[in-house]
C-alpha positions in Angstrom: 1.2 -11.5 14.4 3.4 -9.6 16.7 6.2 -10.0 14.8 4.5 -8.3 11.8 3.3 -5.6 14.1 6.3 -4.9 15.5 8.0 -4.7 11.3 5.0 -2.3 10.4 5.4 0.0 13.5 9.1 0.4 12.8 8.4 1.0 9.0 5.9 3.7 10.0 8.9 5.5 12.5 11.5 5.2 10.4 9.7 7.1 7.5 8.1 9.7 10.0 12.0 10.3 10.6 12.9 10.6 7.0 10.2 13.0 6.5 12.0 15.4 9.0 15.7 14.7 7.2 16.5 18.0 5.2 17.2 16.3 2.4 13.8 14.7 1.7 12.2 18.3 2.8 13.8 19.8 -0.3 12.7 17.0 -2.9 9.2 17.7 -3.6 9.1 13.8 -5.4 10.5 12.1 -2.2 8.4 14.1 0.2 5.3 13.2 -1.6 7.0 9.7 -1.9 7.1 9.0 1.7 4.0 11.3 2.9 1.9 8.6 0.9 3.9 5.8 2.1 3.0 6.5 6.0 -0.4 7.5 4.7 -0.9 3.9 3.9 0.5 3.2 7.0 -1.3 5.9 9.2 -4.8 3.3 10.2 -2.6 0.4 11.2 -0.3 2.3 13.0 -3.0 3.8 15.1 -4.9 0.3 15.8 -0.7 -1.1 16.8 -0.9 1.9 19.6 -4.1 1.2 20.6 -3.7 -2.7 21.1 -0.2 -2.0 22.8 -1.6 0.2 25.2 -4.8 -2.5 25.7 -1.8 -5.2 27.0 -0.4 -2.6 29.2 -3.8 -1.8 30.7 -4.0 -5.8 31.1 -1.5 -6.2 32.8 -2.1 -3.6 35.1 -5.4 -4.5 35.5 -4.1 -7.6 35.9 -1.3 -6.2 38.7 -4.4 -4.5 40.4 -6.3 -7.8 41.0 -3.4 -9.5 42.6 -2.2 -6.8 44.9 -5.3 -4.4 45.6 -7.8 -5.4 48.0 -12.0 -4.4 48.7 -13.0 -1.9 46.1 -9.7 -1.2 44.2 -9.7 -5.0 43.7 -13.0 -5.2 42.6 -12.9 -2.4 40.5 -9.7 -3.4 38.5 -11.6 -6.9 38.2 -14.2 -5.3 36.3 -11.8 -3.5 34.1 -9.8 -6.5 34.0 -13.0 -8.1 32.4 -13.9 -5.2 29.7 -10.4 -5.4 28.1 -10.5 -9.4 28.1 -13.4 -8.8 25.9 -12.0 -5.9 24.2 -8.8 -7.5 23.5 -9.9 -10.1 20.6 -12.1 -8.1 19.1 -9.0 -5.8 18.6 -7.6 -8.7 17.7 -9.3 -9.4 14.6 -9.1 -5.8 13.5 -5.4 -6.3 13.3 -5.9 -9.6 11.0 -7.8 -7.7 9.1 -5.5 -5.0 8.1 -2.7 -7.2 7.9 -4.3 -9.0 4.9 -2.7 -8.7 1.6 -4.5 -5.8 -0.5 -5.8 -7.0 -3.3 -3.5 -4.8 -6.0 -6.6 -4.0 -8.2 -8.3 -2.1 -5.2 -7.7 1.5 -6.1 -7.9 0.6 -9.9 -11.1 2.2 -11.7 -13.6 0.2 -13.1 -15.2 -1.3 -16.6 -18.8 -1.3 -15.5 -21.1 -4.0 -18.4 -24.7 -4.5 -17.7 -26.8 -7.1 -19.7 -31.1 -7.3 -20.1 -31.0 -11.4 -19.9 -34.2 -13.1 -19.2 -37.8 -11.1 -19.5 -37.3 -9.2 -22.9 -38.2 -5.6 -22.4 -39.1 -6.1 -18.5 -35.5 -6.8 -18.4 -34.2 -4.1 -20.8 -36.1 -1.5 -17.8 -34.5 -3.4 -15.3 -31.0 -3.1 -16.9 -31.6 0.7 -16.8 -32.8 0.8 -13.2 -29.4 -1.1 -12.1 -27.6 1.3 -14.7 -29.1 4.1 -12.9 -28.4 3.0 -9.0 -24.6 2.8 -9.9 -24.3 6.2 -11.1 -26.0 7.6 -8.2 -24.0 5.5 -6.4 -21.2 7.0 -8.1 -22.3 10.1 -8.0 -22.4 10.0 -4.2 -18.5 8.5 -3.9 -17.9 11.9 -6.1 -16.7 9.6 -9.2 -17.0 10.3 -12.5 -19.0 8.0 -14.6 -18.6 8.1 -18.5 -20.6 5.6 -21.2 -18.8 3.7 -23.6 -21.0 2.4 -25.4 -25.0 0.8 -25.5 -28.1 -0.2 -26.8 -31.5 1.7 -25.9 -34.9 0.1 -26.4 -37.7 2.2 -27.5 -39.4 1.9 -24.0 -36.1 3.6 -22.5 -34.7 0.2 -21.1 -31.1 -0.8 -22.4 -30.3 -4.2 -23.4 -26.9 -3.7 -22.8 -24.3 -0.5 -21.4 -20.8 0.0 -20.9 -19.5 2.4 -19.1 -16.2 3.8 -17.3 -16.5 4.2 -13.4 -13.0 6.8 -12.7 -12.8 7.2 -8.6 -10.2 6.6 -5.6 -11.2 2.8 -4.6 -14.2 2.4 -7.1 -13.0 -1.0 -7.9 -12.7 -1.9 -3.8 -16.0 -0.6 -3.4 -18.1 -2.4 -6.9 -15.9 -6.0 -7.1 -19.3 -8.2 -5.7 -21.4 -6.7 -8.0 -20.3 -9.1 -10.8 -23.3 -11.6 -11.1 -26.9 -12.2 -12.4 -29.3 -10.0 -10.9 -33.2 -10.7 -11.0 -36.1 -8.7 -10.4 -39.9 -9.6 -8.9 -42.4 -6.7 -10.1 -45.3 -6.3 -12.1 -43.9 -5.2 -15.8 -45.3 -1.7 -17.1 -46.0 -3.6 -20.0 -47.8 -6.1 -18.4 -52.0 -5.6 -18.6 -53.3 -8.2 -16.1 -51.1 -7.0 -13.2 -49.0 -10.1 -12.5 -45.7 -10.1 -11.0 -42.9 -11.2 -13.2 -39.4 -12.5 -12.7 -36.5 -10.9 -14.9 -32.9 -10.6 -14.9 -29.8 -8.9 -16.3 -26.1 -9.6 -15.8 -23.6 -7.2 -14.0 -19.7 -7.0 -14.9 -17.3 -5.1 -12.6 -13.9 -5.4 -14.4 -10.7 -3.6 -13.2 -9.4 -0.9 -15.8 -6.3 -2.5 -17.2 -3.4 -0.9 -17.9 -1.2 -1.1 -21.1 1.7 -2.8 -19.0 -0.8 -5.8 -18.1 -2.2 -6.7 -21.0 0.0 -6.2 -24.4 -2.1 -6.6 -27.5 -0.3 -7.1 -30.8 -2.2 -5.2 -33.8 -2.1 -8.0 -35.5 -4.5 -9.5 -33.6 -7.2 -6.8 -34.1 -10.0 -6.6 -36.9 -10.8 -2.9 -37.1 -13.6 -1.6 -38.4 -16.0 1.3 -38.4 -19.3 2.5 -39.0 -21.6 5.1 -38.6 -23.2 5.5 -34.8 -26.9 5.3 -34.3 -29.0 5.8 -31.5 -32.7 3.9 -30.0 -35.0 2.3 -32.7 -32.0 2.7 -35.7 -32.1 6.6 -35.3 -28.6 7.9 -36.7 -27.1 9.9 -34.6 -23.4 11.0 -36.4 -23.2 10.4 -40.6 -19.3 10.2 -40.2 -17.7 6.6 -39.7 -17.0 7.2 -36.2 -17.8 4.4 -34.6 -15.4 1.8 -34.0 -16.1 -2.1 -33.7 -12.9 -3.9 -32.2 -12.3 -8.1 -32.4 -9.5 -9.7 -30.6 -9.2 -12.6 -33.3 -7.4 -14.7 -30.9 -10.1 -14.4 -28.3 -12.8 -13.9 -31.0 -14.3 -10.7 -28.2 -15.6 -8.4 -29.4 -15.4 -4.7 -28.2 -17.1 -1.7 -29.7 -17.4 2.7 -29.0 -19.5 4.9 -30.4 -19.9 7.3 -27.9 -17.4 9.7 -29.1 -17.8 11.7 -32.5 -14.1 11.1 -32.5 -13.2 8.0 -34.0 -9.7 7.9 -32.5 -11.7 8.6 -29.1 -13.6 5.7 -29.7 -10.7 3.1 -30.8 -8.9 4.4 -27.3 -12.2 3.9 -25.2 -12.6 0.4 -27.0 -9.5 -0.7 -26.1 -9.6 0.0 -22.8 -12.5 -1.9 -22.5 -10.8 -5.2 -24.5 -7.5 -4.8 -22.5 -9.8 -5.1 -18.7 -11.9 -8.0 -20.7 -8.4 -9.7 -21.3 -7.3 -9.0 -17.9 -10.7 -10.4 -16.4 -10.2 -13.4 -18.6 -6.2 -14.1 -17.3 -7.5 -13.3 -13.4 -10.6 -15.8 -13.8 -8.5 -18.1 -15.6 -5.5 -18.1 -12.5 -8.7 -18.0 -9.9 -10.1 -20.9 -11.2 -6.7 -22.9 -10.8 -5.8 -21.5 -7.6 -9.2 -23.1 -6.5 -9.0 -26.6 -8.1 -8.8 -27.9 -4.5 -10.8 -25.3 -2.5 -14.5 -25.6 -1.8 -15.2 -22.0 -2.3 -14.0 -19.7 -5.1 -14.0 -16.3 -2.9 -13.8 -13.5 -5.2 -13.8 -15.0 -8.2 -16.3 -13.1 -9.7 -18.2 -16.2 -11.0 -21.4 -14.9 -13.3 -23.3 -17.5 -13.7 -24.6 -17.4 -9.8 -27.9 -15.5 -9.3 -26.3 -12.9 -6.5 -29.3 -10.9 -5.8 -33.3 -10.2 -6.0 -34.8 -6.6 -5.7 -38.2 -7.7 -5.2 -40.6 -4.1 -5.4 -44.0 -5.7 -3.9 -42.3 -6.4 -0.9 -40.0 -3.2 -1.3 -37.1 -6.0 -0.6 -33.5 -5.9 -1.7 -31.9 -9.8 -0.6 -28.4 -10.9 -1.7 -28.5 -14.5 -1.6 -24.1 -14.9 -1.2 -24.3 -13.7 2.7 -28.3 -13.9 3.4 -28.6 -10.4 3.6 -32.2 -8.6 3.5 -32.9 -5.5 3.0 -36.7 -3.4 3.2 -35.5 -0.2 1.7 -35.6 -1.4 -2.2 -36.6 2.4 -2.9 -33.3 3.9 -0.6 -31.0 1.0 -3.0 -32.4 1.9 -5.9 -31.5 5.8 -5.1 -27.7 4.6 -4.9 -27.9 4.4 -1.3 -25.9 0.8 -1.7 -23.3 1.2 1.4 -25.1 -1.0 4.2 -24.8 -4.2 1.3 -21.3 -3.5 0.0 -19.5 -2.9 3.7 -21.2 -6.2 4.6 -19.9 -7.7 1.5 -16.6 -6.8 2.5 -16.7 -8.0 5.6 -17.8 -11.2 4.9 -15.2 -11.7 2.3 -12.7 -10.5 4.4 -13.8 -13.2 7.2 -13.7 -15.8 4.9 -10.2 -15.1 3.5 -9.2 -14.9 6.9 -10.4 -18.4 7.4 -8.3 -19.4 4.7 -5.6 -18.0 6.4 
């Protein structure tokens, strides 16, 4: 680890010099080129000075303990103590950072929710999850922008797509792929009983045209006119777009747009992540042939969380995690369960290491 530390720190030196050389100065691309390089570089390099000068305060502690005598030595033991403790905490802060990025991390984000199980109850509860990750957006100051979806009459949604555009949005939403249930009593429901539904989440990073290539070929186009809740038209022009991936047989469709040209780009976008998602589960899957845990892979068909409203309860069954603040959740307050989402990935891929 010291070795690395000791690359990184030189790395970070060598392009705070070039950012003083005149010549980078004067080249507005090569400035910016290396200002975001030690950017990137800027948290590590600060947690390499502060562990360096944790082993020089060791070791004079250390120095102190030997040589002092009375109070000096008994005060530099209980320094001596404080940075013992200190130092593998700092420790494992350095792992941390040293772990390979995952490249999709700043990419933004195809966001799918599903009604599954309960009928309309879960149509509401799509809509209520829908709703807690654009506040959730809104709060991370990212722009959230429907693709396409189907409204029930009550105001539920068997299904959404949206676009999630924001700095990290995919680092922040990747372990909200899964099935997620709800415990409530249905405002449809007369006798007052408490219900179990579900619907499915997808968090799929945005692709770009340089990781997926799709041949026309492939592609059955067609279009139709949009329409919105209970059948309602909404445009009389054939704007909407319905795209299939014959190899694949998915099938992708936009209507948001009064553009149809709009619509083909947005559907696309969506196909090409779906694609992407499909190559990524497809690697994940053989990369973990021999491993007892897939972490990360995004696997669906594992029931990740419960929002439970009697007992205003949010649990997510993958770290154990409970929450009574279903209300604060529900409002897009979501931060306390994705950091410790991270974190326990991050432990666990350190394990692996």
């Amino acid at each position: 680890m010291l070795e690395k530390l000791l690359v990184i720190e030189e790395k970070y030196n060598e392009i705070t010099n070039a950012l003083a050389r005149p010549e980078v100065l004067s080249n507005a691309q090569e400035y910016q080129r290396y200002s975001k390089e030690r950017a990137d570089l800027d948290s590590i390099f600060e947690k390499i000075q502060e562990y360096k000068k944790l082993l020089t305060d060791l070791e004079g502690a250390e120095e102190l303990v030997k040589s002092g005598d009375g109070d000096l030595r008994e005060l530099a033991q209980e320094e001596l103590e404080e940075l013992k403790k200190r130092r593998p905490v700092l420790e494992d802060e350095l792992k941390l950072m040293l772990l390979p990025r995952d490249p999709r991390d700043e990419r933004n984000v195809i966001l799918e929710i599903r009604a599954g199980t309960g009928g309309e109850e879960a149509a509401l509860f799509g809509a209520s999850l829908f709703r807690m990750y654009s506040k959730y957006a809104e709060s991370k100051k990212w722009r959230i922008e429907v693709i396409d979806s189907n409204p029930t009459g009550l105001g539920g949604l068997k299904e959404i797509v949206a676009n999630i555009t924001g700095k990290g949005a995919y680092s922040r939403l990747k372990y909200e792929s899964g099935v997620h249930r709800v415990q409530r009593v249905p405002v449809t429901e007369a006798s007052g009983r408490i219900h179990t539904s579900a619907a499915t989440v997808a968090v799929l990073p945005e692709a770009e045209e340089v990781d997926i290539r799709i041949e026309e070929k492939d592609l059955r186009i067609d279009t139709f006119c949009s329409s919105g809740a209970g059948g309602q038209s909404v445009n009389t022009t054939y704007s909407a777009v319905r795209i299939t991936h014959v190899p694949t047989g998915m099938v992708v469709q936009c209507q948001d747009e009064r553009s149809q040209l709009k619509n083909r780009e947005k559907a696309l976008k969506v196909l090409r992540s779906r694609l992407l998602e499909l190559e990524i589960e497809k690697k994940e899957k053989e990369r973990a042939m021999d491993r007892k845990t897939q972490v990360g892979s995004g696997d669906r068909s594992e029931r990740i969380r419960t929002y439970n409203y009697p007992q205003n309860r949010v649990t997510d069954h993958r770290i154990g995690l409970t929450l009574h603040k279903l209300e604060q959740v529900l409002e897009g307050n979501m931060d306390e369960i994705i950091d410790a989402l991270n974190t326990h990935y991050q432990a666990e891929r350190l394990k692996e290491l």
